[in-house]
N, C-alpha and C positions, 0 to 999 in steps of 0.2 A: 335511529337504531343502528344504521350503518357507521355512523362514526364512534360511535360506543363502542358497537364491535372491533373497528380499527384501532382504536385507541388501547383496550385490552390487548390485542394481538400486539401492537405495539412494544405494551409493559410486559407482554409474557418475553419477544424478543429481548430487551435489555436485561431483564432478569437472570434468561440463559447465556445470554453474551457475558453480565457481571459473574457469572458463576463458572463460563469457560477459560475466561481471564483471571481467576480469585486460583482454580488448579493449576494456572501453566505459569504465573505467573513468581519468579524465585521468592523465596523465603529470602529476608534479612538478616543475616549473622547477629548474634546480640539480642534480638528482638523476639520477647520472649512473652507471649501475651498470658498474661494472669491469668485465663480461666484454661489455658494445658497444665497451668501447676495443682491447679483444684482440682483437674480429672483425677481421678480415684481408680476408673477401669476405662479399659480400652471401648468406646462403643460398639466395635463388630466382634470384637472379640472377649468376654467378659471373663474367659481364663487364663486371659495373657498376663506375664509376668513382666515384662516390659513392651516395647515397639518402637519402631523405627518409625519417626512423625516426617520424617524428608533426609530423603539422602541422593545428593546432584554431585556426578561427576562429567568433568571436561578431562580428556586427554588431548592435549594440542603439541604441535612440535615448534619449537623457538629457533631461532638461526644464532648461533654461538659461535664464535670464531672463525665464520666461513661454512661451519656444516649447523647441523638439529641437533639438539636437545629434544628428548620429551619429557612435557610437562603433564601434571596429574594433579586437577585440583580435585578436593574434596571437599563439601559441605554436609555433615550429618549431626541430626538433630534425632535424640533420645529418650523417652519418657520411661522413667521409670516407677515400677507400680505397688511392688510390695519385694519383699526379702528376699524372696526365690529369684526376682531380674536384676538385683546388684549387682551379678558379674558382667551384665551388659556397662558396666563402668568399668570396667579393665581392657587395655586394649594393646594388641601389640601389632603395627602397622609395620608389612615386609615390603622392602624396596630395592633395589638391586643395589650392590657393594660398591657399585662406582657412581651413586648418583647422591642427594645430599637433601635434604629438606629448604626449599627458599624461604616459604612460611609455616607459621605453628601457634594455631592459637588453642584454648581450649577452657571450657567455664562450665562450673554449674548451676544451676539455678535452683533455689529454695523459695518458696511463701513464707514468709515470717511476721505474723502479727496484722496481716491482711496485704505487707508490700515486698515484692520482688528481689531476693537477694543473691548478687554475685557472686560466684567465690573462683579466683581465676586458679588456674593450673602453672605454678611456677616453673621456672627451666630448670632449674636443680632438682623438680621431681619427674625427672623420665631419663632413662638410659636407653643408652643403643647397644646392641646386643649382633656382634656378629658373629652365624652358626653357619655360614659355610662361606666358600669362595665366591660364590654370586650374590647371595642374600644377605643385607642386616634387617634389625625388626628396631624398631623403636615402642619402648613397653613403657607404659603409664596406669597409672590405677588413679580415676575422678575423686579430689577432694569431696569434702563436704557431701556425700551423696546419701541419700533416704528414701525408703518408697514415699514417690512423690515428686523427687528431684526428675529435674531438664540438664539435658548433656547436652551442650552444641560444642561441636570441634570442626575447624578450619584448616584445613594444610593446603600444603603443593609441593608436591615433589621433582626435581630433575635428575634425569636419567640419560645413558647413551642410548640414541635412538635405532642401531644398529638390534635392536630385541623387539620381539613380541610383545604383546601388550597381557598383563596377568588378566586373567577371566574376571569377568565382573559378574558377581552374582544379582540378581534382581530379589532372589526370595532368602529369607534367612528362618533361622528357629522361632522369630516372634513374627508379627503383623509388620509390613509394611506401606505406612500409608499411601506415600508419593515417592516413587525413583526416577531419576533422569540419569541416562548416559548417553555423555555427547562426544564425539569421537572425530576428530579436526585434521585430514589426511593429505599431507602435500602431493599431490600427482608424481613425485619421484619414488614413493613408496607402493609396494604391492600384499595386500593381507588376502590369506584365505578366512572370509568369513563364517562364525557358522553360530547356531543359538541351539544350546544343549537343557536337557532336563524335561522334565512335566512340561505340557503347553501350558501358556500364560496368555490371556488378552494384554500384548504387548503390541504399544502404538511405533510406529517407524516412522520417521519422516526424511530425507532427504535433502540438501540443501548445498551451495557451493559458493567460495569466497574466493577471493584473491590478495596471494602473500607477494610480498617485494623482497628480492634480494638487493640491496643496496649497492649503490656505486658499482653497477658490475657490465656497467657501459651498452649494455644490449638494447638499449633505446633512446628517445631523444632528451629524458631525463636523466639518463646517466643508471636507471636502474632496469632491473628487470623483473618483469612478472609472472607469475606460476600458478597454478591453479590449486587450490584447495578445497577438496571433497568430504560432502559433513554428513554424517549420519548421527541420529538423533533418535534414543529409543526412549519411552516410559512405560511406566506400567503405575496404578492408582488399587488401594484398597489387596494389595497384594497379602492372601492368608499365609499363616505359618506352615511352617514345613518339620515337623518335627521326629526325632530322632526315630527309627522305629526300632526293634528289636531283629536279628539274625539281618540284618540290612549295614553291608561292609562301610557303603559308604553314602552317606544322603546327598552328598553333591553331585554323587549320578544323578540324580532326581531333580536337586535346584536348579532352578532358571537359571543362563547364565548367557553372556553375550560374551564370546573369542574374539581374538583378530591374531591369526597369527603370520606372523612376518613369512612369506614368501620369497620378495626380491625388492631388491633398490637399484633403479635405473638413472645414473647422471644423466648431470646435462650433457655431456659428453657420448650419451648411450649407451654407454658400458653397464653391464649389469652385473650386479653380483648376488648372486642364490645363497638363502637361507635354510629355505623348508623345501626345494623341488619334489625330492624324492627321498625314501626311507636308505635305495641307495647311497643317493648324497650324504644324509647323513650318518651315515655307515662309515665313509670315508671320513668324515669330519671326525670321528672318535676315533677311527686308530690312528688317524693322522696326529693326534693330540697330546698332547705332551701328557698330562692329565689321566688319560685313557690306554691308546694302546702301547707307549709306549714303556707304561709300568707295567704293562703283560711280560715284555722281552726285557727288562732289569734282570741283570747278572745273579744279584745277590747271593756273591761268596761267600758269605758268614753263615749260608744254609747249606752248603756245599757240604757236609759232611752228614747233615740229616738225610739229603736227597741220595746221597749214598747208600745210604742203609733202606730207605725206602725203596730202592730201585731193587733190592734185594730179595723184596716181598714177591707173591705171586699178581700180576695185575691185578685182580679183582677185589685186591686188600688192601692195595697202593688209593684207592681213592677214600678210606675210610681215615688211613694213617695220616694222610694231608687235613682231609676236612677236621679229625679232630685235633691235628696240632693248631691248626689256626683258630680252630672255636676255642679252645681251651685257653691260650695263650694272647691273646690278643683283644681287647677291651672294644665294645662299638659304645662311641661318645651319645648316641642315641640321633644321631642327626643323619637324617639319607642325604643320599650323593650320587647322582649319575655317573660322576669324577673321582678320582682321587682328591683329599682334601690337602692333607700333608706330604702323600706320596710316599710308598716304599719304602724307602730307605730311612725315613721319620717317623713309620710306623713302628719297624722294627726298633727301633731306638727308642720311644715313647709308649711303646708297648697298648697304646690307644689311636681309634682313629673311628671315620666318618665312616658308612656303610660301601660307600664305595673303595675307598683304603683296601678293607677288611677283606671287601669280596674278590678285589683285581688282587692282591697278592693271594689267595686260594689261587686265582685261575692263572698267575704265573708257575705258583709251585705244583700245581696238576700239570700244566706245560712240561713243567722240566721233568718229570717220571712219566714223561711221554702216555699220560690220558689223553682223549679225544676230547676237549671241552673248548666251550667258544660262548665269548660272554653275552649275557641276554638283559636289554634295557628294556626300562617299564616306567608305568608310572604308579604311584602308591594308591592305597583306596580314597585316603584323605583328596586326593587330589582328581577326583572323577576318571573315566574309562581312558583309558589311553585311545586318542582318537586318531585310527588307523587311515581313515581316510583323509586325512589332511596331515602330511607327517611334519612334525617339527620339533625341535631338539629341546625347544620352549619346556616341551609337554614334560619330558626326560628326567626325572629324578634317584631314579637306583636301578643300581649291577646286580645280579645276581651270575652263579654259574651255572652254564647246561651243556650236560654231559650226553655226547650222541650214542646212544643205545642202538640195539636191533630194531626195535619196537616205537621207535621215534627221539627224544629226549626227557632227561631226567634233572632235576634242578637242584642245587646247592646253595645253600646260604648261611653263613658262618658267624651270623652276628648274634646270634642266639645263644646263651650258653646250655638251656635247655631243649634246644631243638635239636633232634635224633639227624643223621645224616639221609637226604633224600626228602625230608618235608620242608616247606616252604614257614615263613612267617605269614599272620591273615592278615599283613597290610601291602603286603608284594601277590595276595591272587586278585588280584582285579581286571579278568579277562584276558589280556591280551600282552604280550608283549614283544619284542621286535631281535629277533638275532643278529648277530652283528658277526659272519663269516670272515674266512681269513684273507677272502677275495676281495672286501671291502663292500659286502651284499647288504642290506638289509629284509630280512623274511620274517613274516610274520607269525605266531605261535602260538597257539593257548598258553593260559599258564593254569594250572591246577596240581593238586595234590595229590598219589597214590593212596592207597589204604588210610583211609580217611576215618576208621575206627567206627566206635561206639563208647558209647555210656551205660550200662548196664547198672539201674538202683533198684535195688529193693531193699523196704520197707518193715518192720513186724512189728504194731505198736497198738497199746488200747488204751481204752477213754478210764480211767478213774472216778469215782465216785463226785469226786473233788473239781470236776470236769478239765481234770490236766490227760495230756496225749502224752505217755513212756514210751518209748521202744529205742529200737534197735535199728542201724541203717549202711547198709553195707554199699558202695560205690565203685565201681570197676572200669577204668579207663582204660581201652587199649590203642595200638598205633598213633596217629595226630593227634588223638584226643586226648593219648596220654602225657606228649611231648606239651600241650595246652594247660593239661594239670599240671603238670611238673614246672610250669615255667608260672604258672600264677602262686602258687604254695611259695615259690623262694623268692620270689617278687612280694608279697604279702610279707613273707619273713624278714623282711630287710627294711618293712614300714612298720612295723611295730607289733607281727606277727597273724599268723593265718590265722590262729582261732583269734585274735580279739577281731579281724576284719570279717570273721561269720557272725561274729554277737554284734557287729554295727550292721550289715545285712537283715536279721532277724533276730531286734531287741529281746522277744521274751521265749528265745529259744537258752536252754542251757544246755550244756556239753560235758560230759566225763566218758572217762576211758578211750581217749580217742588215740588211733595210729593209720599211717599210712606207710605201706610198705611200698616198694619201688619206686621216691621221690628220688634218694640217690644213686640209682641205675641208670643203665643205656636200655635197659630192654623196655620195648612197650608196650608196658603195662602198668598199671598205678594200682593200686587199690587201697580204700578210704575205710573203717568200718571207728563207730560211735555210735554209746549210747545218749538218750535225747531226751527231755521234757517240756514239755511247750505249752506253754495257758497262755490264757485271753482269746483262743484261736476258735471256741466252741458257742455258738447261740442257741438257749434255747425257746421254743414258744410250743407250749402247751407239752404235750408228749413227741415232739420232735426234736430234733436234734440235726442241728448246719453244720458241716464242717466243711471247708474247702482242701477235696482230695490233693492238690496241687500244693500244699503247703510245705511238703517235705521237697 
């Protein structure tokens, strides 16, 4: 009886050993077992539209002509499930502008006729795409792909290793079944760590190596050795995270593991600072060719505007700037912590990055002697600006803020329907950092004034025929109306506003429709149309459904 019992205890151990080793154990590139092509749905999730079946990333650093490189491999594997997760076969991977791809592979997988079909991703089908001074993106759309199909893609990227590492998220919009991120850190480097978003049962492990720099005579082989420090996180059966409504930006919320650069100490001891302090990097921006010194650009060719504006009474001088530069000046639709072209290329190309856009406002408010002083942030897309670990990493757009009685007021010029004093909703994302002409860095809210309303009412009845007629009037005032006004000529220039209400709500129809104060500055909008709407009515027995929320 005793050895029975041992014996089970035994095979229950190897079981759980096979099954701790089967999780931790990499997936093989290529290999691609027949029955993930037959799954049909996700097992924990049976409303997923695709999922992420493994995705393993190494950041390591290589020794390259005497200094590091960082390296960035990546292994992700794809299922896709029906028509809705297709777009998880589009991919556009950002890498920094001075770094290059070493490898790149990428395949789909099909069942065909009961056996396993390849289809690789040529090199002539993906472009590289560079949208600003630090980023390219490399964009590709998966051959051959159907609900059903497997994506496995392989890269590695090298980069200067003088940068922060981009946030790794752990959680995305679908399932993910298995993530690894492995992080391979020479002892000459210093990161502020930190794991943002919802809690996750995320596993950490710990671990250390030893790199050689070669031929560098510090020992009795002629090389010398370093230590390297490995952090190693996972996380298993990871659910989705998906978009919610009045919610700016879900990456607040996803899991995500930073490392951002601090400092790099030689061998020498010398150390040079990245992220010290909001200070520091205070100075690093106006010190910047980039930055502040397209604040204090001449630009004579406006010498004779800033004359007449100086003419104004102050309190008019800041309206007559902010709308010559929104009016006059195109944003390429790409943020920018930086100048992208600079000044002087703006003016000439009459287009530029948001950065561009907003340092010349807060040049030409400089010169008719406003009070303003530029304020960096980070966009919603891109999670909260994380105040307590400051680093230049995080930094993506300028805006202007102008010092009031009452604290500051913020400017943004990139907008052609944004009123003077309201922000865009991808620059409020909590926090942003001023940037003084002492070289300070201070901290700030960022929000909006008069933040409006929506005012609708409704007058409408049930027909016979069980169709809904009426009538519906809409009133946008302040931000809200600067929001309407900027979606109406946005919508016009895709192929027009009402046909993008009739793809919103197929079996609504529309006559006599107007809106007055689309081409105004004053804010207020107002919408009015009449309506008919079926299909929208259930009946059973002597009741009658209808869902108030429809209008």
């Amino acid at each position: 009886m005793m050895m029975r019992k041992l014996t089970l205890f035994l095979a229950l151990m190897l079981m759980l050993q096979l099954q701790l080793t089967a999780q931790t154990q990499k997936v093989k590139f290529r290999k691609i077992p027949a029955e993930l092509l037959e799954q049909t749905t996700h097992p924990l999730d049976s409303q997923a539209d695709a999922a992420i079946l493994y995705q393993y990333c190494r950041v390591y650093y290589a020794l390259t002509n005497g200094w590091f490189d960082t390296h960035t491999f990546v292994h992700k594997r794809i299922k896709i499930y029906n028509q809705d997760g297709m777009g998880w076969a589009d991919f556009a991977i950002p890498y920094y502008a001075e770094g290059n791809f070493v490898k790149f592979k990428a395949y789909t997988y099909n069942l065909e006729e009961g056996k396993v079909v390849e289809t690789k991703l040529e090199n002539d089908n993906f472009n590289t795409e560079e949208f600003n001074k630090v980023f390219k993106r490399r964009k590709f759309a998966m051959p051959a792909v159907s609900p059903g199909s497997v994506i496995d893609i392989e890269y590695e990227i090298s980069e200067p290793s003088s940068i922060s590492l981009q946030p790794y998220y752990l959680q995305e919009e679908i399932p993910v079944d298995f993530v690894e991120y492995e992080v391979e850190i020479p002892k000459y480097y210093t990161f502020n760590k930190s794991v943002k978003g919802l809690p996750l049962p995320v596993t950490r492990k710990n671990d250390s190596r030893t790199g050689v720099i070669p031929g560098s005579g510090g020992s009795q082989t002629g090389n010398d050795n370093y230590a390297i420090y490995v952090d190693i996180y996972t996380a298993s059966n990871v659910p989705a995270l998906k978009e919610e409504p009045f919610v700016p930006s879900m990456n607040n919320y996803r899991t995500s593991i930073n490392y951002e650069l601090s400092y790099i100490q030689g061998s020498s001891g010398k150390i040079t600072n990245f992220s010290n302090t909001w200070d520091n990097i205070a100075q690093l921006l106006m010190e910047s060719e980039d930055f502040g010194r397209q604040m204090e650009l001449r630009l004579t060719e406006l010498n004779p505007l800033v004359e007449q504006w100086m003419l104004l009474p102050a309190e008019e001088r800041v309206n007559a700037v902010y709308y010559y530069v929104r009016n006059n000046y195109n944003w390429n639709e790409y943020y920018g912590g930086l100048a992208e072209k600079g000044l002087k290329k703006l003016l000439d190309e009459k287009s530029g990055n948001s950065g561009d856009i907003n340092l010349l406002l807060i040049n030409l408010l400089k010169k008719v002697e406003v009070d303003v002083l530029p304020c960096v942030l980070s966009t919603t897309d891109r999670g909260f600006l994380n105040v307590s670990y400051p680093s230049l990493a995080q930094i993506n757009y300028v805006i202007a803020a102008l010092k009031t009685k009452d604290g500051y007021s913020f400017l943004d010029a990139t907008n052609k329907y944004l009123d003077a004093g309201f922000l865009p909703k991808h620059t409020l994302n909590l926090d942003g950092i001023i940037v003084t002409t002492d070289k300070k860095g201070i901290k700030i809210p960022l929000t909006n004034p008069n933040k409006g309303v929506v005012a609708t009412n409704v007058l409408c009845v049930i027909t016979d025929d069980m169709l809904i007629k009426g009538q519906v009037k809409s009133t946008h005032t302040q931000y809200d109306a600067c929001s309407a006004r900027s979606v109406y000529y946005e919508e016009e220039k895709q192929g027009g506003y009402l046909k993008s209400f009739h793809d919103r709500y197929p079996g609504l129809e529309i006559t006599n429709h107007t809106i007055e104060g689309a081409d105004s500055l004053k804010p207020i909008i107002t919408e009015r149309y009449d309506f008919e709407l079926e299909g929208q009515i259930e009946e059973a027995g002597d009741l009658i459904y209808l869902n108030p929320m429809l209008i």
